[in-house]
KELUM-465577 format. One record per residue: residue in one letter; residue number from 1; x, y, z of N, C-alpha, C, O in turn. Coordinates in nm, 2 decimals. Example, Ala and Ser with C-alpha at 12.3 -4.5 7.8 and 13.67 -1.06 7.14 Angstrom:
// KELUM-465577
code: A | pos: 1 | nxx: 1.32 | nyy: -0.57 | nzz: 0.78 | caxx: 1.23 | cayy: -0.45 | cazz: 0.78 | cxx: 1.32 | cyy: -0.33 | czz: 0.78 | oxx: 1.42 | oyy: -0.33 | ozz: 0.85;
code: S | pos: 2 | nxx: 1.28 | nyy: -0.22 | nzz: 0.71 | caxx: 1.37 | cayy: -0.11 | cazz: 0.71 | cxx: 1.29 | cyy: 0.00 | czz: 0.79 | oxx: 1.34 | oyy: 0.11 | ozz: 0.80;
//
This chain:
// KELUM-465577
code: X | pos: 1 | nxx: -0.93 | nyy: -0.28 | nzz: -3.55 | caxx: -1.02 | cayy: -0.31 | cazz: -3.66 | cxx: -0.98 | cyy: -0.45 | czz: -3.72 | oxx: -1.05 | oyy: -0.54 | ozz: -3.75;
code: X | pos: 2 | nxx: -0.82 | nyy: -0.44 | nzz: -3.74 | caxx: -0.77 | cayy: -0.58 | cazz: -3.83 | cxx: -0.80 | cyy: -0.65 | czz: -3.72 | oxx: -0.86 | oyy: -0.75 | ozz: -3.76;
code: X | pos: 3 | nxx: -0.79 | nyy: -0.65 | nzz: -3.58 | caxx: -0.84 | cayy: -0.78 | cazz: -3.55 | cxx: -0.94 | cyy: -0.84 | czz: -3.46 | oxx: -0.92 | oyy: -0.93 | ozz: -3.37;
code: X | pos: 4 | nxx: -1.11 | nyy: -0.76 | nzz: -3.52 | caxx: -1.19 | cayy: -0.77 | cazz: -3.44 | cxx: -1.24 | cyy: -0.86 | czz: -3.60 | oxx: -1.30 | oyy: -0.96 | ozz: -3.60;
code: X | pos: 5 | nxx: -1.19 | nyy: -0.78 | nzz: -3.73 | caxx: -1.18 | cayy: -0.85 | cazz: -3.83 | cxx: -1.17 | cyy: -1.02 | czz: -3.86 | oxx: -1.25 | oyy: -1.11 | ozz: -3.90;
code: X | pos: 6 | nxx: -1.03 | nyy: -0.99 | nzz: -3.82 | caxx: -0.95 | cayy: -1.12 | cazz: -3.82 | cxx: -1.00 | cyy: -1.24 | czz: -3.72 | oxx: -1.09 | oyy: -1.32 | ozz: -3.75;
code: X | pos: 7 | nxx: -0.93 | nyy: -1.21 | nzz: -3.60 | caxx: -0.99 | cayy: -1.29 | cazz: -3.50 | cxx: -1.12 | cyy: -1.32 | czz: -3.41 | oxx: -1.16 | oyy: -1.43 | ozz: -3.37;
code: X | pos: 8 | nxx: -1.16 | nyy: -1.22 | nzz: -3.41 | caxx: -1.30 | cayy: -1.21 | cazz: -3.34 | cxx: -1.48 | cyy: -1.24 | czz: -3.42 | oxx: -1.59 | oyy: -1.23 | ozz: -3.38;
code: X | pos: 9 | nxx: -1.42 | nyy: -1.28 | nzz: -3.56 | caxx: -1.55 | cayy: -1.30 | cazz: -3.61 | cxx: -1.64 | cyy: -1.23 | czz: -3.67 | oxx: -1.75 | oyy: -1.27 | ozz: -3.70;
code: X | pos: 10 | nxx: -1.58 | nyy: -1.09 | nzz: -3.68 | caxx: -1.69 | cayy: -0.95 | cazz: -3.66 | cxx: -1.70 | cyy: -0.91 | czz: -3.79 | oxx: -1.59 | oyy: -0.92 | ozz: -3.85;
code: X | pos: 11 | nxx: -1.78 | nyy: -0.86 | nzz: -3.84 | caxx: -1.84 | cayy: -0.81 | cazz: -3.98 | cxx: -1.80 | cyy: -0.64 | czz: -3.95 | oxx: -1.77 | oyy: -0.58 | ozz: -3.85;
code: X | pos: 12 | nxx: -1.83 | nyy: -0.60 | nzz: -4.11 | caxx: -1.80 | cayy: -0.50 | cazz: -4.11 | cxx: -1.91 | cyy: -0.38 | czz: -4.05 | oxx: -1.89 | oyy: -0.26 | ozz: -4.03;
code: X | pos: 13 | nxx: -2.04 | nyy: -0.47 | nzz: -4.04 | caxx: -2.16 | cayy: -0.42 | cazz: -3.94 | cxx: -2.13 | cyy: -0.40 | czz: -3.81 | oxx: -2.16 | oyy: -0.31 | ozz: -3.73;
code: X | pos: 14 | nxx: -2.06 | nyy: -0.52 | nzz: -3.79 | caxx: -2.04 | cayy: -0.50 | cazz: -3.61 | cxx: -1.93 | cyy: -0.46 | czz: -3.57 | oxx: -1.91 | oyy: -0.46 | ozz: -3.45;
code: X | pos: 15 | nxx: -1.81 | nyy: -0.42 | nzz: -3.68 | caxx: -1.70 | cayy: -0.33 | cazz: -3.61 | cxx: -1.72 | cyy: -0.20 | czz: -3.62 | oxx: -1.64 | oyy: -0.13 | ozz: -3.55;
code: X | pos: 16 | nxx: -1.86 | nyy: -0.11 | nzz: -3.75 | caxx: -1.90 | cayy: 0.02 | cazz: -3.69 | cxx: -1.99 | cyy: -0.01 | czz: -3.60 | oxx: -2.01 | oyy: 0.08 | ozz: -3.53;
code: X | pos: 17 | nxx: -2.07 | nyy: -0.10 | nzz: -3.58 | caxx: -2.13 | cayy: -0.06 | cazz: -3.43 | cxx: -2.06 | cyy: -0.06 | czz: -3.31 | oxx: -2.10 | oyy: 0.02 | ozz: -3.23;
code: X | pos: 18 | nxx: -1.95 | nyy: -0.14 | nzz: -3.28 | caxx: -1.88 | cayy: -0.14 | cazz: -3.18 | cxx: -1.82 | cyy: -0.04 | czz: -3.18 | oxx: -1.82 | oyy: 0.01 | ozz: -3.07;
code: X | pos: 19 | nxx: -1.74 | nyy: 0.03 | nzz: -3.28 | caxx: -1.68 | cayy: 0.17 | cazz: -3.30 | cxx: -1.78 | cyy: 0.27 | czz: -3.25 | oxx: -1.72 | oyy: 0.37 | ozz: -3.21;
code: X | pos: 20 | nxx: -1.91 | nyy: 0.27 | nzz: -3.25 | caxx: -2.02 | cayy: 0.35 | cazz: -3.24 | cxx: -2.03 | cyy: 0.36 | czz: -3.12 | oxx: -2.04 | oyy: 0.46 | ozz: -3.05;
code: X | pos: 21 | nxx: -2.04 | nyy: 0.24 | nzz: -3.08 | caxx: -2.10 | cayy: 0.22 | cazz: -2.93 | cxx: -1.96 | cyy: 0.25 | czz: -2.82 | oxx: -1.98 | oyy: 0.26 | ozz: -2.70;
code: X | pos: 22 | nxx: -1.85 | nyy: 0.26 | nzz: -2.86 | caxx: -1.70 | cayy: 0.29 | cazz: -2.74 | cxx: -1.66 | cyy: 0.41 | czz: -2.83 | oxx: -1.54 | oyy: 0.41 | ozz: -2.87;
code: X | pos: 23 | nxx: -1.71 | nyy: 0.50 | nzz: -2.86 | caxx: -1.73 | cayy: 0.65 | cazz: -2.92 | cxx: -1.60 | cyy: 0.66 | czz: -3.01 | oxx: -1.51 | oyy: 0.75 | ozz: -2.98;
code: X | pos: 24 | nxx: -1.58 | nyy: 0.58 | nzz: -3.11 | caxx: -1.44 | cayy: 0.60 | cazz: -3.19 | cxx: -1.49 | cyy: 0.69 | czz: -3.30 | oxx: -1.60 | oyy: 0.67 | ozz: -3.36;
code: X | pos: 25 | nxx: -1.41 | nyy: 0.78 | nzz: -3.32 | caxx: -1.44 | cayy: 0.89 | cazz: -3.41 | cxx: -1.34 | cyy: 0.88 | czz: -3.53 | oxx: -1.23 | oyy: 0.91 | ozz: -3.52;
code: X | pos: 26 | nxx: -1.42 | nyy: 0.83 | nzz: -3.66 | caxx: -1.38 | cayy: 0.84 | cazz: -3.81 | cxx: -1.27 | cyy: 0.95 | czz: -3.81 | oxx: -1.15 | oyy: 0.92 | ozz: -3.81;
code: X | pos: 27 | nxx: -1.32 | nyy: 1.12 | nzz: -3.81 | caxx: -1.24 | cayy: 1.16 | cazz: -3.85 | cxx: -1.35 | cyy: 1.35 | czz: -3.81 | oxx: -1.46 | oyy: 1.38 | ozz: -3.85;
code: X | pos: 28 | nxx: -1.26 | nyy: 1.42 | nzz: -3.71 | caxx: -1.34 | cayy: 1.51 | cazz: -3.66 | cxx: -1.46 | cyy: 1.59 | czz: -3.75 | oxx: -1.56 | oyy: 1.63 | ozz: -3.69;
code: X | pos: 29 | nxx: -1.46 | nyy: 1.62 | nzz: -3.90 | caxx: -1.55 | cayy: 1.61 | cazz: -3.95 | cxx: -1.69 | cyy: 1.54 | czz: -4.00 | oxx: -1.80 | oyy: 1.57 | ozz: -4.03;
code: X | pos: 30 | nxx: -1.57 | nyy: 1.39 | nzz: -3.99 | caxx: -1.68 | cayy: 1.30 | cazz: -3.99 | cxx: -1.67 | cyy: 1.20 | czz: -3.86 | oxx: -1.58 | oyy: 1.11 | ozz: -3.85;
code: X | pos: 31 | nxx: -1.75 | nyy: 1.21 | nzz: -3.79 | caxx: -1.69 | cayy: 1.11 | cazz: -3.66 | cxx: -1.79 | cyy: 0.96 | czz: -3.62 | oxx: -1.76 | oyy: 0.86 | ozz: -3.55;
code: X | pos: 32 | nxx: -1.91 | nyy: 0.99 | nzz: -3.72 | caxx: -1.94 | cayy: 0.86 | cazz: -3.72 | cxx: -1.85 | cyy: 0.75 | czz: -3.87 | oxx: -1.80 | oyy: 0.82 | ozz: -3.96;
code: X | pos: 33 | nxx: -1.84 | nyy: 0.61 | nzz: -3.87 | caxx: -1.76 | cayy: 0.55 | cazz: -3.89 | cxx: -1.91 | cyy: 0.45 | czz: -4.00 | oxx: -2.00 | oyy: 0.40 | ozz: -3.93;
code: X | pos: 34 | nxx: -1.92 | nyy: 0.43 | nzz: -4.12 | caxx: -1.93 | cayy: 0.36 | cazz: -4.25 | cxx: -1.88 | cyy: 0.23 | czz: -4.30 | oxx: -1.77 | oyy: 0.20 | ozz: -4.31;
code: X | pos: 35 | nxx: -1.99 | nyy: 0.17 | nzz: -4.33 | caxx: -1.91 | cayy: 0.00 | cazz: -4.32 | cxx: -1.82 | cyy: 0.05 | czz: -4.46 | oxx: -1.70 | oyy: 0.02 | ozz: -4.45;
code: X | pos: 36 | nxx: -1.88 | nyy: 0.11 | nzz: -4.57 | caxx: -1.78 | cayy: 0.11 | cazz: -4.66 | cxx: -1.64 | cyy: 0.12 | czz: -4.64 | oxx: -1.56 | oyy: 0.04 | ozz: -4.67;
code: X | pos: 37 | nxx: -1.62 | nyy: 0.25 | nzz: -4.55 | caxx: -1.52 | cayy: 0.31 | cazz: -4.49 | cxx: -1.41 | cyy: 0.20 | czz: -4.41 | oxx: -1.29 | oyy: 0.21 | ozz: -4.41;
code: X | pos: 38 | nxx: -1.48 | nyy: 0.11 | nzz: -4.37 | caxx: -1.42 | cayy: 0.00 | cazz: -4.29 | cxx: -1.38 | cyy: -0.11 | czz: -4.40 | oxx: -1.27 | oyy: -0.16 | ozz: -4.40;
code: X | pos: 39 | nxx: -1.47 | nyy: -0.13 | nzz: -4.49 | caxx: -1.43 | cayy: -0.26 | cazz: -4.56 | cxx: -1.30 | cyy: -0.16 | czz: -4.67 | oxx: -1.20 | oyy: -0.22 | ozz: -4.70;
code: X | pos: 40 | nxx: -1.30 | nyy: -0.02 | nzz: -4.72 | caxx: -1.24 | cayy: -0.03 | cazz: -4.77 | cxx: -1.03 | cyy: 0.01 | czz: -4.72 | oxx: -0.93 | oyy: -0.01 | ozz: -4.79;
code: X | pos: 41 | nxx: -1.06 | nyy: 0.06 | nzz: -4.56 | caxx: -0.92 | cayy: 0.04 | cazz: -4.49 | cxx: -0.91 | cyy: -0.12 | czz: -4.46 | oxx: -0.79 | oyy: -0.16 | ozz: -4.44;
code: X | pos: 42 | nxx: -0.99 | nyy: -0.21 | nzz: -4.45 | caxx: -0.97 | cayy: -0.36 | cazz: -4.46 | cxx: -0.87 | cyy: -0.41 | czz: -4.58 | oxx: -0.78 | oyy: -0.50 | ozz: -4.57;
code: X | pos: 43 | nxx: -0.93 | nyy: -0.32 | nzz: -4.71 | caxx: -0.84 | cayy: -0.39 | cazz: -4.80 | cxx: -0.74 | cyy: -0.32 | czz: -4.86 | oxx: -0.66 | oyy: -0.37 | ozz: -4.95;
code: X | pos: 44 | nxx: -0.73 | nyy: -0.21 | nzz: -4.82 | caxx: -0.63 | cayy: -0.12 | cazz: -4.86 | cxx: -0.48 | cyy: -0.18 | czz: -4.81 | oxx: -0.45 | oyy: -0.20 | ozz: -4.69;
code: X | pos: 45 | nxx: -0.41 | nyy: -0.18 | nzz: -4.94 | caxx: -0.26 | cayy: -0.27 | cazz: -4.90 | cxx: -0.17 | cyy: -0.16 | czz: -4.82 | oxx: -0.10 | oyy: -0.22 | ozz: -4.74;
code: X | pos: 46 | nxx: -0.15 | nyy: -0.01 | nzz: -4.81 | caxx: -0.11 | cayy: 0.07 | cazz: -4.71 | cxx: -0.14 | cyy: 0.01 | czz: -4.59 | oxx: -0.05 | oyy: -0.02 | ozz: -4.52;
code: X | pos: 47 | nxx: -0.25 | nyy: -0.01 | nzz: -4.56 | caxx: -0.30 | cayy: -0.02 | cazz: -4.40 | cxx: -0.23 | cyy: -0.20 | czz: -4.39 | oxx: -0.14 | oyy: -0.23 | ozz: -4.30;
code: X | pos: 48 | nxx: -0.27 | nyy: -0.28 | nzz: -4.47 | caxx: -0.23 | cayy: -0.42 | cazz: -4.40 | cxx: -0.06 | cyy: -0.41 | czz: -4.44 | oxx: 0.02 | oyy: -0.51 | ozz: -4.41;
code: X | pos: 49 | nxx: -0.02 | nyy: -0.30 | nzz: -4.49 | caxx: 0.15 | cayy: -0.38 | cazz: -4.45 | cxx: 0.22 | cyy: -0.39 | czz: -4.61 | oxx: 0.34 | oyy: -0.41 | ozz: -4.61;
code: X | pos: 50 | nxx: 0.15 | nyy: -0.38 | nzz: -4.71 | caxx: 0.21 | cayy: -0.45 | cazz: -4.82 | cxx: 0.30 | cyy: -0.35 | czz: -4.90 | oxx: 0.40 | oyy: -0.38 | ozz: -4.97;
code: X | pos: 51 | nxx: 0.24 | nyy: -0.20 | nzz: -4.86 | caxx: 0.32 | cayy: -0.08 | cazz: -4.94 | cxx: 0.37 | cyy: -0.03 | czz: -4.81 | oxx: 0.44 | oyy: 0.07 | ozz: -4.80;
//
């Protein structure tokens, strides 16, 4: 995700569609994947490294 983000140009539309379309699963209850959901592990400082 950080680097379809980062390097590849890709919005937060088109890294759940791409998640959508190569069957990545959010989370077995929830297995489709939410731009919210993406933009908010984008900014969460756990995920990039800071905590």
């Amino acid at each position: 995700m950080f680097q379809l983000y980062a390097y590849r140009d890709c919005t937060l539309e088109g890294i759940v569609k791409r998640f959508h379309d190569e069957g990545v699963i959010y989370r077995p209850d929830k297995p489709k994947w939410k731009r919210t959901s993406v933009h908010n592990m984008l900014n969460d400082r756990t995920y990039i490294g800071e905590i």
